[in-house]
Every structure is written in structure tokens, then in C-alpha cells.
C-alpha positions, 0 to 999 in steps of 0.5 A: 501584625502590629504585636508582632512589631511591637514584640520584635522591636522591644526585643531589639530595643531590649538587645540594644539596651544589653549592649549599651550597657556592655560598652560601659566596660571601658577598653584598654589595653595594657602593654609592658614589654613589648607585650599587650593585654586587652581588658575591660574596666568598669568604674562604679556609677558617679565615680569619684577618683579621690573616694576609695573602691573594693576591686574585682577581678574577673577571669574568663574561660578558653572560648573567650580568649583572644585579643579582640577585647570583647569576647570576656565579657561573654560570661559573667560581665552582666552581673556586674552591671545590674542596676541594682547590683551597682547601686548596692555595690559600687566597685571597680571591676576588671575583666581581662582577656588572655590570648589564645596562644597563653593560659592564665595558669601554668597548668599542664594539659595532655590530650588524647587521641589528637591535640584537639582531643580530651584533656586531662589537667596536671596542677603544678605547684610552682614554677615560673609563671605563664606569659598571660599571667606576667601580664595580669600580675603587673596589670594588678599592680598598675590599677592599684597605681592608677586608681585609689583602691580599698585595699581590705576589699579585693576580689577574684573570680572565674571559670574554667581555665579562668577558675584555673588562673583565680587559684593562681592568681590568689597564691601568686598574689598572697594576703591580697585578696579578701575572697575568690570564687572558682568555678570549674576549675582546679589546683594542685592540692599542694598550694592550699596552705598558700591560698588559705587566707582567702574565703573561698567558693567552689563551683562545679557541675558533677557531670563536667566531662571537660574539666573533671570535679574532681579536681574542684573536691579535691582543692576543696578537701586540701582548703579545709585540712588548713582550716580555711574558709571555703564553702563548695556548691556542686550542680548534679545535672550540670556539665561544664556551663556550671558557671550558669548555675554558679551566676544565678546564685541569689547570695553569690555578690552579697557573699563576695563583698561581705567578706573583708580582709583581715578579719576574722573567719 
């Protein structure tokens, strides 16, 4: 009976610890408009505010949006607060979430049978942005203001419909971002030559029935025909969690601050 307490209580200590660490995502709200953002930022260990940081923008998926500041953080936020990671890496990392009736990119979604059903994905190559990423886009600007940033390392990253966002956000912020990785996600084909010179990291799982690989090969096929730098991993047994996959790469943080602005590919 006593190692059965011990074990309960070193798993609860061990989910306290996990959310403490989650708090040291700061809150804050970012409003513009009349219109409010939430997101999470991370400030590195010993932050000092006259030493400069690379930056890293994280986008999270569908399941995670809303306005409570807390659900983007689901996904991906608990690489950015290991020990170790912190320690070898020290940045400033922004997890923003988009609310539930906006989408990170302008993409088109037809679904069948009913509203709820199967979507298909139609990428477009321009047009106006949506409301979440007016937000984002000035949210960007404001944390290059606010905070002395390294301006050859900045970074983007997501999944899903943050995947989605990542490409978007890279083509509507053109010669910013030093590398981006995307998984499940998707882009037209057409915006590639506006995106070229960002290093790039594909993800997708070959058995995604929510949002097809396809989408992913095809960016990945455009991406080359430019000669850009981009390098794509596909998980045969995965369906749409690839990000699962994606977040246990050994080389995947090492892979991203390695890659420096305007430097050669």
C-alpha cells in the first residue's frame, strides 16, 4: 500500500511539476482594433532585456483554438521547456492561439455531407488575409518593438491548420524567417517562389485522412523546383497526430537554430 502512494504521489508531483513549468509561458493578450489575441511567451532562463534572442513562432492546430489562453500550449510547448533544450538554446518563444471563428491561413474548406463532415483543402495564392493572421502579422511586429530580437534568427513552426498558417505566414512576412518547419499541412504550390528563402521542414503522416499528404508532397515538389532548401519526413503508420512523430525527432531544435539568415544554403 505505501508504494502504491509513493507511485501516485510521484505521478502527481511529476503532473505538478509539468504544469508549473507551463505557467513559465507568460499570458498576454494582444489587442489592436478593437480585436484581442491571446498568447504565450517564454522568455529565455536569466533573461536579460539589453542581450539580444533568436525568436520562435509556434502555431498551433484546430482543436486547440479559442480565447482561453491555454489550450495552444497542448502541442509542442514542452519542447521548448526542457532543461536542456533552454539551456543550449536560449530564445524567445511565442505561442499564439486563434480564435474559433478565424483560421490562421485564408485557405478554402468544402466539406461533405454536412458542415462538420470531411474537408478538402483549397490553398490560395493571395488575397487578403484572414482576421487571425491581421492579428498575428501585427503581433510580430509588436514583439520585434518590444523585445531586443536576433534579427538572422527567426523562426516559425506548426501543425495542422498551424502548418497551414506557418507557409502564410513566412510568404506574408518575406526574408524574416531564417527556417520553418510544417507539419500536416499544406500550400498552393504557387506561393513557393515566395517562400524560397526560408530552409524548410516538412512533416506528414502517409495515412492522414484529415488533411491528405499530399498537399504536404506537393509544397515539397514546388519548394525544390526553386532550388530551396527544404527536407521532408513522411511517417508511414501515422494519421494526423504526425505532429507525435514530428516532436520526437532527436535533430528537429538543433535542425532549427542552426539555420541562420542570409547565409548561404
Amino acid at each position: 500500500m505505501r508504494k502504491k502512494t509513493f507511485i501516485l504521489l510521484f505521478a502527481l508531483s511529476t503532473l505538478d511539476s509539468y504544469a508549473q513549468d507551463k505557467s513559465l509561458f507568460r499570458k498576454e493578450w494582444f489587442m489592436q482594433s478593437g480585436d484581442t489575441m491571446p498568447y504565450r511567451i517564454l522568455l529565455p532562463k536569466n533573461y536579460e532585456p539589453l542581450k539580444s534572442y533568436p525568436l520562435i513562432f509556434f502555431l498551433h492546430g484546430r482543436g486547440e483554438s479559442g480565447s482561453d489562453n491555454e489550450r495552444q500550449l497542448n502541442n509542442g510547448s514542452y519542447l521548448f521547456l526542457r532543461d536542456s533544450i533552454r539551456e543550449r538554446y536560449p530564445a524567445i518563444v511565442v505561442f499564439p492561439q486563434c480564435a474559433v471563428k478565424s483560421y490562421w491561413s485564408n485557405v478554402i474548406n468544402i466539406a461533405a455531407d454536412s458542415a462538420k463532415g470531411k474537408r478538402t483543402f483549397y490553398f490560395t495564392s493571395g488575397g487578403e488575409p484572414s482576421k487571425a493572421m491581421q492579428l498575428l502579422l501585427a503581433l510580430v511586429d509588436n514583439i520585434f518593438e518590444r523585445f531586443n530580437i536576433k534579427k538572422q534568427q527567426v523562426y516559425a513552426g506548426g501543425l495542422s491548420m498551424g502548418a497551414m498558417g506557418t507557409y502564410e505566414l513566412v510568404r506574408r512576412k518575406p526574408g524574416m524567417f531564417a527556417a520553418a518547419f510544417a507539419i500536416c499541412g499544406g500550400a498552393h504550390p504557387a506561393t513557393a517562389k515566395q517562400i524560397n528563402k526560408t530552409r524548410w521542414w516538412l512533416f506528414h503522416g502517409l495515412k492522414d485522412d484529415v488533411v491528405l499528404p499530399v498537399y504536404t508532397r506537393q509544397i515539397e515538389a514546388a519548394l525544390k523546383k526553386t532550388k530551396a532548401d527544404v527536407k521532408a519526413t513522411y511517417y508511414p503508420q501515422a494519421n494526423h497526430n504526425s505532429w507525435d512523430a514530428a516532436f520526437a525527432e532527436p535533430g528537429l531544435i538543433n535542425w532549427l537554430f542552426k539555420k541562420v539568415a542570409n547565409e548561404p544554403h
